[in-house]
Structure formats: C-alpha cells, structure tokens
C-alpha positions as a Markdown table, in Angstrom:
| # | Residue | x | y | z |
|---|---|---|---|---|
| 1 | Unk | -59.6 | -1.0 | 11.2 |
| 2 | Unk | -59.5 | -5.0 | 11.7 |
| 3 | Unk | -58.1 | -5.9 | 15.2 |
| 4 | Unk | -56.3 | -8.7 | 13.5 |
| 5 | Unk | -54.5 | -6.7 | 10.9 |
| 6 | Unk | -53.6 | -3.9 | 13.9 |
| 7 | Unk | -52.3 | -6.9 | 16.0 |
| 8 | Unk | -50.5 | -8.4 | 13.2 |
| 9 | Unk | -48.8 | -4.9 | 12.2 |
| 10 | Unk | -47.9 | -4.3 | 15.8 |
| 11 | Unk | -46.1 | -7.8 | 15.7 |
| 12 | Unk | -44.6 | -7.2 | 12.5 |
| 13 | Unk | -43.1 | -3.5 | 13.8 |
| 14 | Unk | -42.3 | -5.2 | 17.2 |
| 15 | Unk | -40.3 | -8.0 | 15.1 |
| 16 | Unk | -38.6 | -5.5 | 12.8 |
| 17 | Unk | -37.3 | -3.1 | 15.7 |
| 18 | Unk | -36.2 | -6.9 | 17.7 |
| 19 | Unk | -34.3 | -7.6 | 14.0 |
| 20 | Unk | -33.0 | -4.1 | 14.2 |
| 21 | Unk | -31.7 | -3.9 | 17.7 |
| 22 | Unk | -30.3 | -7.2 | 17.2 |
| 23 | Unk | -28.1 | -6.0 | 14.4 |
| 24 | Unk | -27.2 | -2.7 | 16.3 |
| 25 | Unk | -26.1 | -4.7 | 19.5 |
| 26 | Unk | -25.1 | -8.1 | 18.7 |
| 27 | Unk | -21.1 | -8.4 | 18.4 |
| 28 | Unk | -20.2 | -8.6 | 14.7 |
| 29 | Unk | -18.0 | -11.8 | 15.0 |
| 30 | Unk | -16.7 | -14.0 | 18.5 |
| 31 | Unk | -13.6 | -13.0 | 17.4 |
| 32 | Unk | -11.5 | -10.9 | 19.8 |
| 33 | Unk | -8.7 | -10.4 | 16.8 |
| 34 | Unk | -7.4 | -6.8 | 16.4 |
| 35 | Unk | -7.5 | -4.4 | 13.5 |
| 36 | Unk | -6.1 | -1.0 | 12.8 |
| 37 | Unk | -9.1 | 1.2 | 11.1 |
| 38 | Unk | -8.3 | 5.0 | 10.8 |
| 39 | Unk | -10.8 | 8.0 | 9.7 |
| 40 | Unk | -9.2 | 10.5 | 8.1 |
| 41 | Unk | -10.2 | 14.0 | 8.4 |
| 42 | Unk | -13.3 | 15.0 | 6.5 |
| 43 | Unk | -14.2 | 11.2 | 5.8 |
| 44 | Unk | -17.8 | 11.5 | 5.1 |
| 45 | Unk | -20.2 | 8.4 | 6.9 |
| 46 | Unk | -20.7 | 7.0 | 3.6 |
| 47 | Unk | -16.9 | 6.4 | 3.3 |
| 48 | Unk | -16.5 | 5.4 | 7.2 |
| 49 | Unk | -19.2 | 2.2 | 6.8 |
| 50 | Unk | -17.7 | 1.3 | 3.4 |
| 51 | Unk | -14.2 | 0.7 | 4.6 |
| 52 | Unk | -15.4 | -0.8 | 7.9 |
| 53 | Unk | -17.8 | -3.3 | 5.3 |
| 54 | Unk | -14.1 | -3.9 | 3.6 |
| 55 | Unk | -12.6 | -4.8 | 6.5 |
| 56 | Unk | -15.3 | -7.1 | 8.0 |
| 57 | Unk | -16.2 | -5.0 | 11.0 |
| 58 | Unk | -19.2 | -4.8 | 10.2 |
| 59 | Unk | -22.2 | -6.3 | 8.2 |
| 60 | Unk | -24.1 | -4.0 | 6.9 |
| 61 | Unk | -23.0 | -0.2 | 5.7 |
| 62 | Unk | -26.4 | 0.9 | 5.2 |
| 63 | Unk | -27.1 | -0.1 | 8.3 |
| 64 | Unk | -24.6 | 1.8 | 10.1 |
| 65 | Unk | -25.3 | 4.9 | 8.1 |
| 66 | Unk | -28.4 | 4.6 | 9.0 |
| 67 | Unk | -28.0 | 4.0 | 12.8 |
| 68 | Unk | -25.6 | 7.1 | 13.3 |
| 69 | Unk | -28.5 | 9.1 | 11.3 |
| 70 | Unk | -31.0 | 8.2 | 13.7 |
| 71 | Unk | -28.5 | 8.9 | 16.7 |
| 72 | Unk | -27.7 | 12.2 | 15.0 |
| 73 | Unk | -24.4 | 10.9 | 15.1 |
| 74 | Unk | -23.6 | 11.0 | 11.2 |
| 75 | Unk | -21.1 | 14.4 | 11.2 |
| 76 | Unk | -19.7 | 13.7 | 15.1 |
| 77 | Unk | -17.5 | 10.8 | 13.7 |
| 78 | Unk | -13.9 | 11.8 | 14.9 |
| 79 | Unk | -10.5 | 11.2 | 12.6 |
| 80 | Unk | -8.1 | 9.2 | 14.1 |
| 81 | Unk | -6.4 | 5.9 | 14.5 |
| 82 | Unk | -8.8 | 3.4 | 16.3 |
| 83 | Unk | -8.0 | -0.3 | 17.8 |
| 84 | Unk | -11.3 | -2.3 | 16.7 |
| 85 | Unk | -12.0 | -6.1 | 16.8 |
| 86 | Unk | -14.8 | -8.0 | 15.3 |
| 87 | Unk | -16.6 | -8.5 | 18.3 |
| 88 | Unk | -17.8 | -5.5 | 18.8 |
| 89 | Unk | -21.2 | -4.8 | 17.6 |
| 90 | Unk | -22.1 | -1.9 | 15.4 |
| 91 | Unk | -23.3 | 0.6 | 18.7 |
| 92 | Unk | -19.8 | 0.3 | 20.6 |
| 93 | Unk | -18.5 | 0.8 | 17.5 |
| 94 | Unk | -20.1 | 4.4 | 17.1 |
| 95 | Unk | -19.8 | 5.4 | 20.3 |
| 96 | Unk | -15.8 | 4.5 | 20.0 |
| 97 | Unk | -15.7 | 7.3 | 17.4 |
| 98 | Unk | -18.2 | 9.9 | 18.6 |
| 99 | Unk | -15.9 | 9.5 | 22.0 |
| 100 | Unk | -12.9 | 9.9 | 19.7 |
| 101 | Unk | -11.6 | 6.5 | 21.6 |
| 102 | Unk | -8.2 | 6.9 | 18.8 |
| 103 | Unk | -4.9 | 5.4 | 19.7 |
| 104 | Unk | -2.3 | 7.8 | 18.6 |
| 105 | Unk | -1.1 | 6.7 | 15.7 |
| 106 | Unk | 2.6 | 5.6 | 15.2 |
| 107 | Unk | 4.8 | 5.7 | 11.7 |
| 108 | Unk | 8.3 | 3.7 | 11.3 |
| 109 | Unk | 10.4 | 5.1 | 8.0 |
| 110 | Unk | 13.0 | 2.8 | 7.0 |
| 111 | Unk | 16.2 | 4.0 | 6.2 |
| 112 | Unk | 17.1 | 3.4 | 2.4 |
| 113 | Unk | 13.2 | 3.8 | 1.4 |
| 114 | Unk | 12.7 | 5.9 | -1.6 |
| 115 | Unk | 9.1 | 7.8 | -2.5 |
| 116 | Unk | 7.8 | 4.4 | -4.1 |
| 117 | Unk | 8.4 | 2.9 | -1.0 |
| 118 | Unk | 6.7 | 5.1 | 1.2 |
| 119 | Unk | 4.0 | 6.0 | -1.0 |
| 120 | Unk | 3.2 | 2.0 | -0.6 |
| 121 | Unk | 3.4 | 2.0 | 3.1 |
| 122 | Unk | 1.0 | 5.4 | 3.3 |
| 123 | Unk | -1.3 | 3.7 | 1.4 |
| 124 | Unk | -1.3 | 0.3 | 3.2 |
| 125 | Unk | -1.5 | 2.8 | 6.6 |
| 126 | Unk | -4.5 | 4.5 | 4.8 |
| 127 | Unk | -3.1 | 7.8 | 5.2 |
| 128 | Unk | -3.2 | 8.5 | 1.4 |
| 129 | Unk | -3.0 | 6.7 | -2.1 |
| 130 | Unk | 0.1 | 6.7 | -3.5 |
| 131 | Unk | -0.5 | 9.0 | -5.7 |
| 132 | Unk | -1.7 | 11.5 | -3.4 |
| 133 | Unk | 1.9 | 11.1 | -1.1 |
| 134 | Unk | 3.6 | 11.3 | -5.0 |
| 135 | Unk | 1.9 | 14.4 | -6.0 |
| 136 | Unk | 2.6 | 16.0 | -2.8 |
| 137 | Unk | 6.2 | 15.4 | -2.5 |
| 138 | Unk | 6.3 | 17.3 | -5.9 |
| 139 | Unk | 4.5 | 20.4 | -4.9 |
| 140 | Unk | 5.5 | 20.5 | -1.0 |
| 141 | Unk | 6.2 | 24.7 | -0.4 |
| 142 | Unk | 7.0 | 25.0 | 2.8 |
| 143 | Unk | 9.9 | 27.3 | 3.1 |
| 144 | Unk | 12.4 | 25.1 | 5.7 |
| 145 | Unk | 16.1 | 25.7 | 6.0 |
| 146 | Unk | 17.1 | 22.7 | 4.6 |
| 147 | Unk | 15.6 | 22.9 | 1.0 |
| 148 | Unk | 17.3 | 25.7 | 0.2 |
| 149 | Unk | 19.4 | 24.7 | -2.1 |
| 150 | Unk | 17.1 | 21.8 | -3.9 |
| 151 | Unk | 16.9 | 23.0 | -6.8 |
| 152 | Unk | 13.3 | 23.7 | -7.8 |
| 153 | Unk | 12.6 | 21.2 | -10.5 |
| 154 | Unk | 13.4 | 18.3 | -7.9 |
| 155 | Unk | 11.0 | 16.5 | -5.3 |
| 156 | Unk | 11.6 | 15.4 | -2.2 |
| 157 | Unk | 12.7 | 12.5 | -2.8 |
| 158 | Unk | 16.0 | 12.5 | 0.0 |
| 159 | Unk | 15.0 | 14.7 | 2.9 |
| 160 | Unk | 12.1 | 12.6 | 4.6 |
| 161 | Unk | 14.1 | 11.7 | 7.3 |
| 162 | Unk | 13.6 | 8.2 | 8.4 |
| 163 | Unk | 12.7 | 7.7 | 11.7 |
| 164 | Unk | 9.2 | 7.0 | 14.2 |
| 165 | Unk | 7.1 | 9.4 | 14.0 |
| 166 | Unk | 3.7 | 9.8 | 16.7 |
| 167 | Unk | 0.9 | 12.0 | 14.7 |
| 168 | Unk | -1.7 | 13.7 | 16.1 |
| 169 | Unk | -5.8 | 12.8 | 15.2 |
| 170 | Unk | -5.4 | 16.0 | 12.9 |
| 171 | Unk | -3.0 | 14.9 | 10.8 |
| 172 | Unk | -2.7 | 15.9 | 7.8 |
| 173 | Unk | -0.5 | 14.6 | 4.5 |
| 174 | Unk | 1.4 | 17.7 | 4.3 |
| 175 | Unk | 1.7 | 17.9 | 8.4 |
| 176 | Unk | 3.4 | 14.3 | 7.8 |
| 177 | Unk | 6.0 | 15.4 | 5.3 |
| 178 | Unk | 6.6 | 18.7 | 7.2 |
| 179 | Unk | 7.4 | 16.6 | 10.3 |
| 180 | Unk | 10.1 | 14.7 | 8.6 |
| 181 | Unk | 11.3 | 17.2 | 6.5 |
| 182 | Unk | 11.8 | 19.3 | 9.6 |
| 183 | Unk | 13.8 | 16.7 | 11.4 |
| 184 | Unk | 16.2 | 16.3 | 8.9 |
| 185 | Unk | 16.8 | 20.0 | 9.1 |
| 186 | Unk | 17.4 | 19.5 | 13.2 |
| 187 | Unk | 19.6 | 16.2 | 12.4 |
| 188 | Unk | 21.6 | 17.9 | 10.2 |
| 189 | Unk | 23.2 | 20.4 | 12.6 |
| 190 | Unk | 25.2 | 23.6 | 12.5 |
| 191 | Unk | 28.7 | 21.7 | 13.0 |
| 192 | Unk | 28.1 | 19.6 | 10.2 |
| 193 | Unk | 26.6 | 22.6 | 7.8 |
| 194 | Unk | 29.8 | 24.4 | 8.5 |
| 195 | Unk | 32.0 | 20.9 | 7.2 |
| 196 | Unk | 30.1 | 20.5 | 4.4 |
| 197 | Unk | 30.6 | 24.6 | 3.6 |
| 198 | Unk | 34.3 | 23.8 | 4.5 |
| 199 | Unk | 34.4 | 20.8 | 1.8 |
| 200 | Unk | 32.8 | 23.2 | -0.5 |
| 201 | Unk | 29.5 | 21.1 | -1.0 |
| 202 | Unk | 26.0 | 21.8 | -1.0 |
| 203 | Unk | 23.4 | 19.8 | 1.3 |
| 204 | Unk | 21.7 | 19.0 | -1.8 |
| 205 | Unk | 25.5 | 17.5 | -3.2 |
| 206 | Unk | 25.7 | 15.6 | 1.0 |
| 207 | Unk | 22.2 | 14.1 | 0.1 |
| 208 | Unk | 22.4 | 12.7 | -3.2 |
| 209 | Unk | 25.7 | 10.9 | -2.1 |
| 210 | Unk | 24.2 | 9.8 | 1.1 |
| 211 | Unk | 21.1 | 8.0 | -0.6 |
| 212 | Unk | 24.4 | 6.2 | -2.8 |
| 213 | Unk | 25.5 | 4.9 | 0.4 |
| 214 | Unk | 22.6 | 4.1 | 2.1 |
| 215 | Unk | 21.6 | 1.5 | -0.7 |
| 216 | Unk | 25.4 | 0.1 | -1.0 |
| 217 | Unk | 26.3 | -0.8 | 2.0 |
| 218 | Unk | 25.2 | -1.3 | 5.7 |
| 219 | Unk | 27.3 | -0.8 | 8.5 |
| 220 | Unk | 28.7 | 2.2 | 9.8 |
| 221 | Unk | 32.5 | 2.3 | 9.1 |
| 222 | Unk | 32.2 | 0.4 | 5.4 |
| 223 | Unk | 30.2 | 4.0 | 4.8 |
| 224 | Unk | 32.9 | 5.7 | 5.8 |
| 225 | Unk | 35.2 | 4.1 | 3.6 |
| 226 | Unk | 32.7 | 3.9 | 0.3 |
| 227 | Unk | 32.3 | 7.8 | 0.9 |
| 228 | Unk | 35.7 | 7.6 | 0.5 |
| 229 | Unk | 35.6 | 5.8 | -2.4 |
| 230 | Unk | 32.6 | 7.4 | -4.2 |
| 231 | Unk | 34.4 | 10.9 | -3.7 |
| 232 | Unk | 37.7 | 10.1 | -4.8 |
| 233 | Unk | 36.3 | 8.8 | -8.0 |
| 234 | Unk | 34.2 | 11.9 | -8.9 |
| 235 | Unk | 37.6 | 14.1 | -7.8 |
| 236 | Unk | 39.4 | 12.2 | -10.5 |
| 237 | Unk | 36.8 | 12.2 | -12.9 |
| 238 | Unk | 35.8 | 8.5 | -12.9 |
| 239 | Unk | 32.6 | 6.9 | -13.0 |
| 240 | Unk | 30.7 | 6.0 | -10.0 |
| 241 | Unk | 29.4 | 2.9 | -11.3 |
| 242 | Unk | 26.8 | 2.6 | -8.2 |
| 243 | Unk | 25.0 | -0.8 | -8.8 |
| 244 | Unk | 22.3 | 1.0 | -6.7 |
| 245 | Unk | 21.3 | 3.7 | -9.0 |
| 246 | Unk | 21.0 | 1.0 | -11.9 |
| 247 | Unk | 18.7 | -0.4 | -9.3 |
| 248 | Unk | 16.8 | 2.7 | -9.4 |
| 249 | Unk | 16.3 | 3.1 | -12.9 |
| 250 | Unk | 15.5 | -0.5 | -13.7 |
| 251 | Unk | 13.0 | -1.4 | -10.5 |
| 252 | Unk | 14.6 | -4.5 | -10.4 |
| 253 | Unk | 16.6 | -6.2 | -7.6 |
| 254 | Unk | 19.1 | -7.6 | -10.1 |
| 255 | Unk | 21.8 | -5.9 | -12.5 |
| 256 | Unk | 21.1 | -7.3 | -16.3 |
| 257 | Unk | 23.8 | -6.2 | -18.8 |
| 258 | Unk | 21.2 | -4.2 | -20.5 |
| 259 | Unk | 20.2 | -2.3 | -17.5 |
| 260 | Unk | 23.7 | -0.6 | -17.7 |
| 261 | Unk | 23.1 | 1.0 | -20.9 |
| 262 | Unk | 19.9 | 2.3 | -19.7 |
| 263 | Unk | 20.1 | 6.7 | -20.7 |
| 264 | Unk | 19.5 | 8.2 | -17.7 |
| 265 | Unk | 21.7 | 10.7 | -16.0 |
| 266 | Unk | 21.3 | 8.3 | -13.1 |
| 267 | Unk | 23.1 | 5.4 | -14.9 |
| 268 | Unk | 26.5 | 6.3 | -13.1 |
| 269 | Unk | 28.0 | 3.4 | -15.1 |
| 270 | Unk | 26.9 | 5.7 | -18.4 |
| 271 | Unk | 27.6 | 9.6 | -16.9 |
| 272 | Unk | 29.9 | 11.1 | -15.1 |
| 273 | Unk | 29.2 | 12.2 | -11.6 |
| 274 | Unk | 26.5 | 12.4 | -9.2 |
| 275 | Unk | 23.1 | 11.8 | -10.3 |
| 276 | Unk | 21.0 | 14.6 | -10.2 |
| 277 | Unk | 19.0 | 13.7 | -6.9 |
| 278 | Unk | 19.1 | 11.4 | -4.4 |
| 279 | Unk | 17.9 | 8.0 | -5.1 |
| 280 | Unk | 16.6 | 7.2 | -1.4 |
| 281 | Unk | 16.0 | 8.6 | 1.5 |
| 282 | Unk | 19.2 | 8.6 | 3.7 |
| 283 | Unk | 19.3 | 7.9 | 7.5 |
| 284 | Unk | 22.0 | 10.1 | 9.5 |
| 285 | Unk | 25.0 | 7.4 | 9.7 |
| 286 | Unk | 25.0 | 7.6 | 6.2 |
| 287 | Unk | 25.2 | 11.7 | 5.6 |
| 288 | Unk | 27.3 | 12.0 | 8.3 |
| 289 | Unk | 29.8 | 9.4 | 6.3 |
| 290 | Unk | 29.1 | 11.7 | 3.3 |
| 291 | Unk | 30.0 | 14.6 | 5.2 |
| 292 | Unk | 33.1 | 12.8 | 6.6 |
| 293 | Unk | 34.8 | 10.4 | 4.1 |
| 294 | Unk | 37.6 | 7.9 | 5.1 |
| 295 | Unk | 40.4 | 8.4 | 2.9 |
| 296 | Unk | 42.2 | 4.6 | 2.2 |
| 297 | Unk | 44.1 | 3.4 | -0.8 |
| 298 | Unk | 40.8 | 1.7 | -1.9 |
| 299 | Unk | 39.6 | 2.4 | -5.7 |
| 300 | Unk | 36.8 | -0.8 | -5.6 |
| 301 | Unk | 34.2 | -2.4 | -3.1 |
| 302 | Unk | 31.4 | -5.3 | -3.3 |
| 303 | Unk | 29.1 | -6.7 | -0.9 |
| 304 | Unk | 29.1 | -10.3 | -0.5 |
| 305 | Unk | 26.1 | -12.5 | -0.1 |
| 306 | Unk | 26.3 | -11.7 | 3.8 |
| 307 | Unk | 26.2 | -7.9 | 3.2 |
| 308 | Unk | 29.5 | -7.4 | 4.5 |
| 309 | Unk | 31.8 | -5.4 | 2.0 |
| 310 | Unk | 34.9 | -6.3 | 0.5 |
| 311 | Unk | 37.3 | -3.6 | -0.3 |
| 312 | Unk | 40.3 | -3.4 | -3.3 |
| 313 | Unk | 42.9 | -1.2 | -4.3 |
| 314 | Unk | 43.2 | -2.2 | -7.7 |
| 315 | Unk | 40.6 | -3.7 | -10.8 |
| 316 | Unk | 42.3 | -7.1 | -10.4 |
| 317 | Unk | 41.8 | -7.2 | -7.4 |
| 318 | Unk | 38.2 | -6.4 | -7.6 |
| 319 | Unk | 37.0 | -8.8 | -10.6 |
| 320 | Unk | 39.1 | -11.4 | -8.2 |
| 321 | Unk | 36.4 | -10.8 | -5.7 |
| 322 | Unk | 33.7 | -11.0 | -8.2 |
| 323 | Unk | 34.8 | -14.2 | -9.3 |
| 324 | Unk | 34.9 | -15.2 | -5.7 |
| 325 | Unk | 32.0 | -13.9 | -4.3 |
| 326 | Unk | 29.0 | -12.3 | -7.2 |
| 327 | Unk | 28.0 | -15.9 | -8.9 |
C-alpha cells in the first residue's frame, strides 16, 4: 500500500478522532445560565438528545446518541430532574445522568387552579402533555377515602389539593395525582367530616361550593361570609349567580351578556343550585369556610377592582355598588 496514502489516512483518522473529542469535551456555550431538563422514566436516548437539541444544550443529537453508544451508556440514563447549563460539554453531561446527579424535583399548585391549569403547568414542567394529565384525571382508580362519594361520571377536577409537592426520580403521573389526592383526604379531617355529616352534606356537596369561593373571593373571613351567602341562597331556592362559574363555561376573564345565557348546568345565573362539580381546585381556607358559613343579613357581594369584597343586604344596594365600583 503507498506510504503516502497510509500516512495521509492515519492523519485524516488522527484529525477526525481530534474533531470528535473536541465535540465530546468542549463546553457547549461560555454560558454559565441555568436550565431545568428532566428525563422521564423510560425516556429512550433518542428522546433524551432530542430535547437536550431543543433546549440548546447541546449541538448535535446524533452525536450524543452516538457517544453514550460507544460508552455503553445508551440504557444507564437515569430519570429525574437535573440542573444543566450550557457550559457543560456533551461528556459531563452523560456522566451527570449515568451518576443520576437529579435535583429533587419540586411542584407549587395554586390554589383556585382548575385541570386546564394544571395540565399547562405539567406540561411546561415536562411531566406530561396536557392531555396525558386530562385523560388521567378521568380514569384515576385508586380507591382513597375521600372519593367516595364523587360520583363516578365526574373527574377530578376539585380534590388535587394545592400545595408543594417534593417527588421522587420515580415519579410517575398517576404517583403525582395520588399524592395530592391523598392530602386532601388528610386535610380534610375527622372533625370536619363529622360537621359536614352534621350539616347534612356530602364532601362532594363541601367541594363544589369551595371551588365557588375560591374563584370569588380572596381573603379568609369574606369566605366565610360568601359561604354564607351562597348557602342561604340555595336554602331559599335562589340562584347562585356565581360570576366564576360563567367564567368557567365561557374561558374568558370577562362576563359578556351572552355568556349568561350560555346552557350549561354550570350557568348558576340559568339553573338552580350547585353545579354539578367543582369548578377549581379549592385550597383548605376555602372548604373550611364551606364547612362553616357565617350567617349575616347579607343577600349580595362584589369585588372591587382591589379584590376586596363589598357586601349588601338588599338588590339596591347591590346595583348601587355596581354602579360604583364594576365600570
């Protein structure tokens, strides 16, 4: 074989493997910035090196497949939660997930979020698509305490407790919602299961009016006194005219005169009592105001612009406040 064409194949390799390590150990980016990236369990390597090629942690996909193939690396990729910056190059980054380097990872529930909400925020946390975290608040089985009296044809949409959550690297979607589901069966303790047996309601009945007053109002004692309000007007047969489960129906922010004549027995302007589910996921000031109304001479509330409530006894009262405050 010619010398020259050995010497210049032994170059050419010697150049290629330089090219190669170069990629493999040379830091991405100079930048130090931060990103969440998480794996999820069973993530294949093909999936891994796409979504760090998404989120600019790396160059080349192909490249990474192919460098955790060669390290025999491809099915020791651990799930989890990682803390990476684009400075690391493409071997740390490996190594950080063969060592299972995770940072536990951390959800924050808002109270007043309904399914949509969450479904968005799973998503953005890449824990799930939304309609994975839909489909599995309608077919969640687990047999817990506090669904017993949901009736069957009705998600979950109410008993994923808000609240911080830490989650282990083996999370799972259905581990999440058991883990929420499961704390609202602890918040809602024995004292208050034997009120709301005493006030001849279901939990089911406590939830539904809870996610009412979650969405209405915000501080503590104006619950109190719109529970007050909102059961009063079912005992006597009026409508509940919640602005939040128009809110609901519609998607929109904003009340339009149409959106009250929307048919839906969650239009409590159109049907008589409480929708049939909740509209939101409660947090515990507002079931515990649920469970223990404030009786007053009130008939009428609104929230000014400020989000503090205004409260009336009588209709003229209240469109004298609308005309004052709702432009």
């Amino acid at each position: 074989m010619n010398k020259k064409y050995v010497h210049g194949l032994i170059l050419a390799i010697v150049f290629f493997v330089f090219l190669f390590l170069i990629q493999i150990y040379l830091p991405n980016s100079r930048s130090s910035e931060e990103y969440e990236f998480f794996i999820k369990k069973g993530e294949s390597v093909s999936t891994i090196a796409n979504n760090l090629k998404e989120e600019g942690l790396i160059r080349n996909e192909s490249l990474f497949k192919g460098y955790a193939w060669i390290t025999k690396n491809s099915s020791n990729l651990k799930s989890g939660r990682y803390i990476l910056s684009k400075n690391l190059s493409l071997n740390d980054i490996v190594l950080m997930f063969v060592n299972a380097k995770t940072q536990g990872m951390e959800i924050t529930l808002i109270e007043g979020w309904d399914q949509k909400d969450i479904s968005e925020y799973f998503e953005k946390k890449h824990i799930c698509t939304k309609k994975e975290f839909l489909d599995a608040m309608d077919n969640f089985s687990e047999d817990i305490g506090i669904l017993k009296d949901k009736p069957k044809n009705m998600d979950l949409e109410g008993y994923i407790f808000p609240d911080t959550y830490k989650l282990g690297d083996d999370f799972n979607l259905n581990s999440i919602i058991k883990k929420t589901v499961l704390n609202l069966d602890k918040k809602i303790n024995e004292e208050l299961r034997q009120e709301i047996e005493k006030r001849k309601k279901t939990i089911f009945e406590i939830i539904t009016m809870a996610s009412l007053i979650e969405k209405e109002v915000i501080a503590k004692k104006d619950k109190e006194i719109v529970s007050g309000i909102l059961w009063k007007r079912l005992d006597s047969d009026m409508p509940l005219q919640v602005d939040a489960t128009i809110n609901y129906l519609s998607g929109k922010d904003i009340i339009y005169k149409e959106d009250l004549g929307i048919d839906s027995l969650y239009n409590t302007y159109k049907y008589l009592g409480l929708p049939p589910g909740p509209i939101c996921n409660p947090g515990l000031d507002s079931i515990i105001a649920a469970v223990y109304p404030q009786k007053t001479a009130y008939w009428y509330y609104l929230s000014r612009p400020d989000k503090t409530t205004v409260f009336s006894k009588t209709l003229k009262e209240h469109n004298i406040a609308r005309a004052r405050y709702i432009q």
